[in-house]
C-alpha positions in Angstrom: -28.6 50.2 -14.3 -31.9 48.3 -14.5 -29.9 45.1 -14.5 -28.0 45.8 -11.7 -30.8 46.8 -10.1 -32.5 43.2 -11.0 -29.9 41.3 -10.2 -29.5 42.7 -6.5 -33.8 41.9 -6.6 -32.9 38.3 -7.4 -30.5 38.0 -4.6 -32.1 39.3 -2.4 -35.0 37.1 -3.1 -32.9 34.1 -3.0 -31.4 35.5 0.4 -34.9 35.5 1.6 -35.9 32.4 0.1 -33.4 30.4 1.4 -33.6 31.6 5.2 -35.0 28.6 7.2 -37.6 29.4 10.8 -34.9 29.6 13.9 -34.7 26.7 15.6 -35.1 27.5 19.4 -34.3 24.8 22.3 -36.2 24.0 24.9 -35.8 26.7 27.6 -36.9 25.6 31.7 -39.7 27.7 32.8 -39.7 26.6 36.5 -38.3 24.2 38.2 -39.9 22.4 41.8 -37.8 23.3 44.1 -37.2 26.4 42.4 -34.2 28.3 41.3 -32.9 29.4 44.9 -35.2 28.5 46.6 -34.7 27.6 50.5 -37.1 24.6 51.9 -37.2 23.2 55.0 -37.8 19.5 54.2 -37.0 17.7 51.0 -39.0 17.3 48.1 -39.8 13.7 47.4 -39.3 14.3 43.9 -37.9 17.3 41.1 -40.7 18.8 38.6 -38.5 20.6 35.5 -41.3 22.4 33.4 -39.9 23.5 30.1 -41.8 26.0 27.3 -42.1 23.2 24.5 -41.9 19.7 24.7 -39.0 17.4 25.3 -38.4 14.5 23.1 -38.6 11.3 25.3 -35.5 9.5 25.0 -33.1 7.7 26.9 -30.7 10.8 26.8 -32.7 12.6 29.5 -31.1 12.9 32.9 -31.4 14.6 36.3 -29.2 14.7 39.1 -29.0 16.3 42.6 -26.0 16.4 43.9 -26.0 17.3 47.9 -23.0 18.7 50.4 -20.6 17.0 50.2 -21.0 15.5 46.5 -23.7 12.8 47.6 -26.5 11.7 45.0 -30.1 12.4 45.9 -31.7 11.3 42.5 -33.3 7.9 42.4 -35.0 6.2 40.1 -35.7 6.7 36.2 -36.6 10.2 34.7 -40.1 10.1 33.6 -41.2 12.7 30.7 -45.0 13.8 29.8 -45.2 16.6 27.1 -43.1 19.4 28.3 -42.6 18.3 32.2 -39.9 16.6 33.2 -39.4 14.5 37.2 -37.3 12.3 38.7 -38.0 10.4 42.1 -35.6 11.7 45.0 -34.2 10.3 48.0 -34.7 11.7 51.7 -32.3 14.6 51.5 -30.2 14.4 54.5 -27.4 17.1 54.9 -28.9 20.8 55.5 -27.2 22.7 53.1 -27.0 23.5 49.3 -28.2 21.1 46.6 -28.0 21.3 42.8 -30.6 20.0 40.0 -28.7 19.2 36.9 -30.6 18.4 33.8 -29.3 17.1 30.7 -32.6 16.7 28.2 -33.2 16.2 24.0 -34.9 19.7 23.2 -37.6 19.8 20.5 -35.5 20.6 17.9 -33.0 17.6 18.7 -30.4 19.4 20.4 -29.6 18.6 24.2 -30.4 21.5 26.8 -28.9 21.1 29.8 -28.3 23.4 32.9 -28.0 23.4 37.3 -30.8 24.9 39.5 -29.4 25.4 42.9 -31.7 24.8 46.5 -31.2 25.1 49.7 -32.4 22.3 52.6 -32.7 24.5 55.8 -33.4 21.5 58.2 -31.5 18.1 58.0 -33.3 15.5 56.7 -32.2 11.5 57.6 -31.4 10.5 54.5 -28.7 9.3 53.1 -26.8 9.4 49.6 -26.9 6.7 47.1 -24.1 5.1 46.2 -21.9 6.2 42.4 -23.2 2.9 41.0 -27.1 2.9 42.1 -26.8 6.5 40.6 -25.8 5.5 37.0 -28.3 2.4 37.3 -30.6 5.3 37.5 -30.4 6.9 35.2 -28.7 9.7 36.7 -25.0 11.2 35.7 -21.6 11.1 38.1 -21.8 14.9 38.6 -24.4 17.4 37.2 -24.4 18.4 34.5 -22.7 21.8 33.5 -25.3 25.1 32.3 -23.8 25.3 29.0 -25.5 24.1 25.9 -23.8 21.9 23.7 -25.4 23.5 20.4 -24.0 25.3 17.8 -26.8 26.5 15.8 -28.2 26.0 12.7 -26.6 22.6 10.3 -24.0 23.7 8.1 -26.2 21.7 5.6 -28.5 24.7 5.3 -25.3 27.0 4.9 -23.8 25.0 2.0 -27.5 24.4 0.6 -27.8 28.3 0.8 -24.3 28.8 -1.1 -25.5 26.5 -3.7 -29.1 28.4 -4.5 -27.1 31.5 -4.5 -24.4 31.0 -6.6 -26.9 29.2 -9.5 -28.9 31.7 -9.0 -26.2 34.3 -10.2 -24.6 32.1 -12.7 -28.0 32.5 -14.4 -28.6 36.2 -14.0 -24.4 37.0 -15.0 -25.3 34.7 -18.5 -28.3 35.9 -19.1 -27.5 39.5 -19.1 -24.3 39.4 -20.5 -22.9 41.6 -23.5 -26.3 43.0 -25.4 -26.6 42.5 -29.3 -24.5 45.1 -31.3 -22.3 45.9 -28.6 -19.3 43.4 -29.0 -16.0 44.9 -31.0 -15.1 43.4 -34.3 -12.2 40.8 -33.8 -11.7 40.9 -37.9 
């Protein structure tokens, strides 16, 4: 019994041992315009604020798209510590507009998700064109909410496995058949 009871202590040290910190993604704290929000005349630029920091890389994107499908994001995405913006063009249509972000997470996983807004009073602008957008920066349609993560590596699974399974080849040799108990072949 005391080895059984030892070897379930061992595994459950190894368990324990092995486990790795979760590696959370970046999550958007607020947004300017905000999530829903109605404004009367269009911001001359997006502010995403997100709870860590986001890795600045080429990778990041932001799009509005306006009624109709039009582009409203100009200019390159800029990055300082955990706030992301993105120059816009005088909205024009009154109607609903949708941030979508695209941006490499902390951890080194890409985040991405919409924030809708609504313009209550026409602007004059106008769209840019499908090409000026990419030069940009800036995908063909926004992005969509869902994170393309899958979790932790399998890496640290199979590296897991590993540990374990050594871990019990030891303990099942070392406390195999005591002295004085094995039968006489003879």
């Amino acid at each position: 019994m005391r080895k059984t009871l030892f070897a379930l202590a061992i595994t459950g040290l190894a368990l324990l041992g092995t486990a790795t910190p979760a590696l959370a993604h970046n999550v958007l704290i607020s947004s300017d315009p905000g999530n829903g929000a109605s404004v009367a005349k269009g911001p001359a630029k997006v502010t995403l604020t997100f709870d860590q920091y986001v890795q600045d890389a080429d990778v990041n994107q932001i799009a509005v798209t306006g009624p109709g499908g039009g582009q409203w994001a100009e200019g390159p995405v800029t990055v300082t510590n955990n706030v992301l913006s993105a120059p816009l063009r005088p909205l024009g249509p009154a109607g609903k507009y949708t941030i979508g972000y695209r941006v490499l997470s902390a951890d080194g996983h890409p985040v991405s998700g919409e924030i809708p807004f609504t313009l209550t009073t026409a602007g004059t602008g106008t769209p840019a064109n499908i090409d000026a957008a990419k030069a940009a920066g800036a995908p063909a349609a926004a992005p969509s909410s869902d994170s393309s993560s899958t979790g932790v590596p399998i890496w640290v699974w199979i590296a897991g496995a590993v540990v374990l399974l050594a871990i019990g080849m030891t303990v099942a040799l070392r406390t195999g058949r005591e002295p004085g108990t094995e039968k006489d072949d003879r």
